[in-house]
C-alpha positions as CSV (number, residue, x, y, z in Angstrom):
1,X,6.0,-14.7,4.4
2,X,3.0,-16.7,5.4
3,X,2.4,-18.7,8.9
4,X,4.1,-21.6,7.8
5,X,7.2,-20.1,6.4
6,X,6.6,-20.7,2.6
7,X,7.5,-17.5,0.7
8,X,4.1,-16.3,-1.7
9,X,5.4,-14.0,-4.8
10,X,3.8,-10.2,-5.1
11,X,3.8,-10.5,-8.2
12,X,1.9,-14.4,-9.7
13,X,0.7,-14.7,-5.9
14,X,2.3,-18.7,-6.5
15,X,4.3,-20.3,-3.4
16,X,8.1,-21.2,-3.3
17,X,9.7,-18.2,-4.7
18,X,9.5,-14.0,-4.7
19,X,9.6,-11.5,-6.5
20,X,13.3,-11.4,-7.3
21,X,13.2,-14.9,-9.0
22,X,9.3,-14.9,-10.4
23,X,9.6,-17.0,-13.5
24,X,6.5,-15.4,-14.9
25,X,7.6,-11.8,-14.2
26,X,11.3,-13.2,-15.9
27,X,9.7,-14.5,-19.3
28,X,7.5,-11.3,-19.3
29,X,10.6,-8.9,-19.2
30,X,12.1,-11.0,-21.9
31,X,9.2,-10.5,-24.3
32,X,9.6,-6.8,-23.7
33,X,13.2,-7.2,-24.5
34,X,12.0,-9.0,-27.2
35,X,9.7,-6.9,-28.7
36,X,12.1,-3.3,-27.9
37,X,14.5,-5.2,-30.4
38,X,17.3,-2.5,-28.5
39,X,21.2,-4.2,-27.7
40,X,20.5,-0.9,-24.9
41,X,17.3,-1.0,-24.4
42,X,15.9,-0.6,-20.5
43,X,14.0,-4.5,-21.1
44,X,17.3,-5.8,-22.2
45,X,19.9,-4.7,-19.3
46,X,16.5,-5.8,-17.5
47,X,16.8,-9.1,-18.3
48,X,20.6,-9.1,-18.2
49,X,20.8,-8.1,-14.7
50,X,17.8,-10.5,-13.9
51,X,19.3,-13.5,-15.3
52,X,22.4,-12.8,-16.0
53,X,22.0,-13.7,-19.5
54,X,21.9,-12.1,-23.2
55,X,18.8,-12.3,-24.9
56,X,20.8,-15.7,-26.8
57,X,20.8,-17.4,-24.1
58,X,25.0,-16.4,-23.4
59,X,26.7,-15.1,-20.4
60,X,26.5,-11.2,-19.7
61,X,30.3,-10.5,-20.2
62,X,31.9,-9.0,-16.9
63,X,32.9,-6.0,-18.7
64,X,29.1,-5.3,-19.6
65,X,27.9,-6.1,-16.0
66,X,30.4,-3.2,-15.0
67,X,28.9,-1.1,-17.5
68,X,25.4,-1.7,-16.6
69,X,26.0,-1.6,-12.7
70,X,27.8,2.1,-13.2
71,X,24.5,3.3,-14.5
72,X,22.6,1.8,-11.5
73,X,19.4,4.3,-11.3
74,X,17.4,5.1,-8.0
75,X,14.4,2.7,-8.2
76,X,12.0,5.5,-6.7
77,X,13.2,8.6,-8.1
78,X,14.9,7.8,-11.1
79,X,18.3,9.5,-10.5
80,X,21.8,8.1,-11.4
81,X,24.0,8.2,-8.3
82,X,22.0,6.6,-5.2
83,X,20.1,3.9,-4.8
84,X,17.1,3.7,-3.1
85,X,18.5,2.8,0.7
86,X,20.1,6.0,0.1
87,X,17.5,8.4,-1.7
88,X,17.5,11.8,-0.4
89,X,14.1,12.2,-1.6
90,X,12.3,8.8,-0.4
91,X,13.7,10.2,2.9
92,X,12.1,13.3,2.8
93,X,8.5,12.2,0.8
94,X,8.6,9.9,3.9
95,X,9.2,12.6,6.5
96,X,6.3,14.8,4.9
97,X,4.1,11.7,5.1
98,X,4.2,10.8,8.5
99,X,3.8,14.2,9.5
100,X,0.0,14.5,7.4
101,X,-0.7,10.7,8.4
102,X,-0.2,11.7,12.1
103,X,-2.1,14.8,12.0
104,X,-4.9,12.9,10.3
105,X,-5.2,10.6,12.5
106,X,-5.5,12.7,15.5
107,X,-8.1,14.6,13.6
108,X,-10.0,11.4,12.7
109,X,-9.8,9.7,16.1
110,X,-11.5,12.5,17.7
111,X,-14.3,12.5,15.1
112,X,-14.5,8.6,15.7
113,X,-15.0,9.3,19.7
114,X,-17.0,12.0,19.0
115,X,-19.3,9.8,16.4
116,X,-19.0,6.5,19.1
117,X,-17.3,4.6,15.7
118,X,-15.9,1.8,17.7
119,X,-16.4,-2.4,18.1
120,X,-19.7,-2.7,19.4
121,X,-21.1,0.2,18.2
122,X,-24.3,-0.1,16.1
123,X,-24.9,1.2,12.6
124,X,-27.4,1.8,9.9
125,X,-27.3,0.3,6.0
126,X,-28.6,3.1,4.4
127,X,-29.7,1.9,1.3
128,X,-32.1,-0.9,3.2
129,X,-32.3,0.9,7.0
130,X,-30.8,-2.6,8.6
131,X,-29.1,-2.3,11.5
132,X,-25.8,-4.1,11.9
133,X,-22.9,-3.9,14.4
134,X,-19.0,-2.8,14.3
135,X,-17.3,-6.3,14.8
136,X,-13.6,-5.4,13.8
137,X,-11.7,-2.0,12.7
138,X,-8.5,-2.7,10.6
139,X,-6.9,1.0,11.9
140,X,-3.8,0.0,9.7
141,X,-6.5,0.9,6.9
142,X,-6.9,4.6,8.0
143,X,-4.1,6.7,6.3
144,X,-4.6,9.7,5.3
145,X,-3.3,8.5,2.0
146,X,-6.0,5.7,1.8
147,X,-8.9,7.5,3.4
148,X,-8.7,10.4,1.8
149,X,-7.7,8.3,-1.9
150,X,-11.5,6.5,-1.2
151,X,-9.1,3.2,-1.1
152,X,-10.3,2.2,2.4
153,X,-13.0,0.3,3.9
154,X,-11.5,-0.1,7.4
155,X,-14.7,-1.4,9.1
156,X,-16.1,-4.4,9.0
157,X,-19.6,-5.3,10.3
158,X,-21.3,-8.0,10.9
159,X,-25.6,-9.4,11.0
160,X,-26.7,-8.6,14.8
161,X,-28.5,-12.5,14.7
162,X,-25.4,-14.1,12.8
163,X,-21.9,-13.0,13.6
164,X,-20.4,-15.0,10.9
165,X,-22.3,-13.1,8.0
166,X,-19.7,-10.0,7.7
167,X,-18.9,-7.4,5.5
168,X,-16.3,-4.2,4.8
169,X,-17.3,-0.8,4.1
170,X,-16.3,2.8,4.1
171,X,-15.9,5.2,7.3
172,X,-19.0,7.2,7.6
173,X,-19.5,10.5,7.8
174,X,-18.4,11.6,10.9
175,X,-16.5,15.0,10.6
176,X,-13.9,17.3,8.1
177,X,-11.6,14.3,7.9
178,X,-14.6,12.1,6.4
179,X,-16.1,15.1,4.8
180,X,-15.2,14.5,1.0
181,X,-14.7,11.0,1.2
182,X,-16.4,8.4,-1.3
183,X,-19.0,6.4,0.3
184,X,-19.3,8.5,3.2
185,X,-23.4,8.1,3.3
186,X,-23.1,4.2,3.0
187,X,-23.9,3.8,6.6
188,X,-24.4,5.5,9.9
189,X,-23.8,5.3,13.3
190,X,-27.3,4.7,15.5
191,X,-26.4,2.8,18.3
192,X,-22.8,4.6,19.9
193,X,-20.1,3.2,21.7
194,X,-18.2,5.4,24.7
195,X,-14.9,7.7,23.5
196,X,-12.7,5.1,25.5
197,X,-14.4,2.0,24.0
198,X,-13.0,3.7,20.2
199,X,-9.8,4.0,21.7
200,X,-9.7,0.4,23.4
201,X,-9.1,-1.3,20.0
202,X,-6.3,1.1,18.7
203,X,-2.9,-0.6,18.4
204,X,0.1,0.8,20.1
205,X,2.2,3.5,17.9
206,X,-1.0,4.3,15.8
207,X,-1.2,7.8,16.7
208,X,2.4,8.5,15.5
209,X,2.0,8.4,11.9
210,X,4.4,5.9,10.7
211,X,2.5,2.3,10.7
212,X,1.5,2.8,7.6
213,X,5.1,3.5,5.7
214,X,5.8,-0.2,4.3
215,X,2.3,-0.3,2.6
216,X,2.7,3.1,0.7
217,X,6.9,3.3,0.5
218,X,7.3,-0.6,-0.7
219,X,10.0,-1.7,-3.1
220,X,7.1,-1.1,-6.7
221,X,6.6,2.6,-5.1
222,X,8.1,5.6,-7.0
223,X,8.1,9.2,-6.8
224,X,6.1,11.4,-9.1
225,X,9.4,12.8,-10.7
226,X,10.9,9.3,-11.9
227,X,10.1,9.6,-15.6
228,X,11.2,12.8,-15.9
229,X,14.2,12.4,-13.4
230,X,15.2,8.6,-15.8
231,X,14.1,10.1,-19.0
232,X,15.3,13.2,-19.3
């Protein structure tokens, strides 16, 4: 939910409604209902349960609601019998996790005092050799998941003469935790801040692993065994 309290959709990225009630992700389902041309089909009880509606355009009979919610599947692992509040293994993909996120981060925040990778801190383009200066560090960025997936450019730097001209890129190379990560010789750090300065910018709670969760566990997240735990 934005500032102002107006709901934005994940999936048009339109105002007013979510998710649950997208009208473009509603007529999309029914096209794949559609086109699966199945009475059983996984589009069809899609729609159904979406709208509460037959492809026709009639009422979903009680008796077929029954049917469909007592066949209710997991919506991150697949399996009948639990839903996803309740999923043994979301619980313990999650525990596993936080666990590797928090010893990662440990890891990488002592390479980041050891490097001086902090706001303030001075670093090198390498492909042009200008020098430009840490302005902000989104730490929320640096999971192990992300970091270590080359899906995270964390730091944000900005012209020395114009603060306003910024740009993002990738952690530099700066230890094992940074060792096999893509764009790791992007830029370099020439002008160091002090250990405490990396630390003075790192939120509350970021050392225990678990800010992270609602990014990588969100509602369109599933476990690597759904299709064979739903289709087999």
């Amino acid at each position: 939910m934005s500032w102002s309290g107006t709901v934005n959709c994940r999936e048009c990225y339109q105002q007013g409604h979510n998710r649950r009630t997208c009208p473009s992700l509603t007529q999309r389902i029914k096209q794949y209902a559609e086109n699966e041309n199945d009475p059983e089909g996984h589009y069809t009880k899609q729609y159904a349960k979406r709208t509460g509606l037959n492809l026709d355009g009639t009422k979903v009979s009680k008796a077929k609601r029954a049917a469909n919610k007592g066949t209710r599947r997991c919506t991150y692992c697949g399996t009948k019998g639990h839903n996803r509040r309740t999923c043994p293994i979301l619980a313990k993909n999650k525990a596993g996790a936080v666990g590797e996120n928090r010893e990662f981060r440990v890891k990488l925040l002592e390479e980041m005092k050891e490097c001086g990778l902090g706001v303030g801190a001075l670093v090198k383009h390498e492909w042009n050799g200008s020098i430009v200066m840490v302005n902000h560090i989104n730490w929320h960025e640096m999971t192990a998941h992300k970091v270590l997936g080359n899906n995270s450019q964390p730091v944000r730097l900005c012209e020395i003469g114009n603060p306003r001209r910024t740009s993002w890129e990738y952690l530099p190379k700066m230890g094992d935790e940074t060792e096999r990560t893509w764009g790791r010789d992007r830029i370099s750090v020439v002008g160091p801040v002090s250990g405490s300065a990396v630390a003075q910018t790192m939120p509350d709670g970021w050392l225990d692993g678990k800010t992270w969760l609602d990014g990588q566990f969100d509602t369109d997240s599933r476990s690597s065994c759904y299709c064979d735990n739903y289709y087999g």
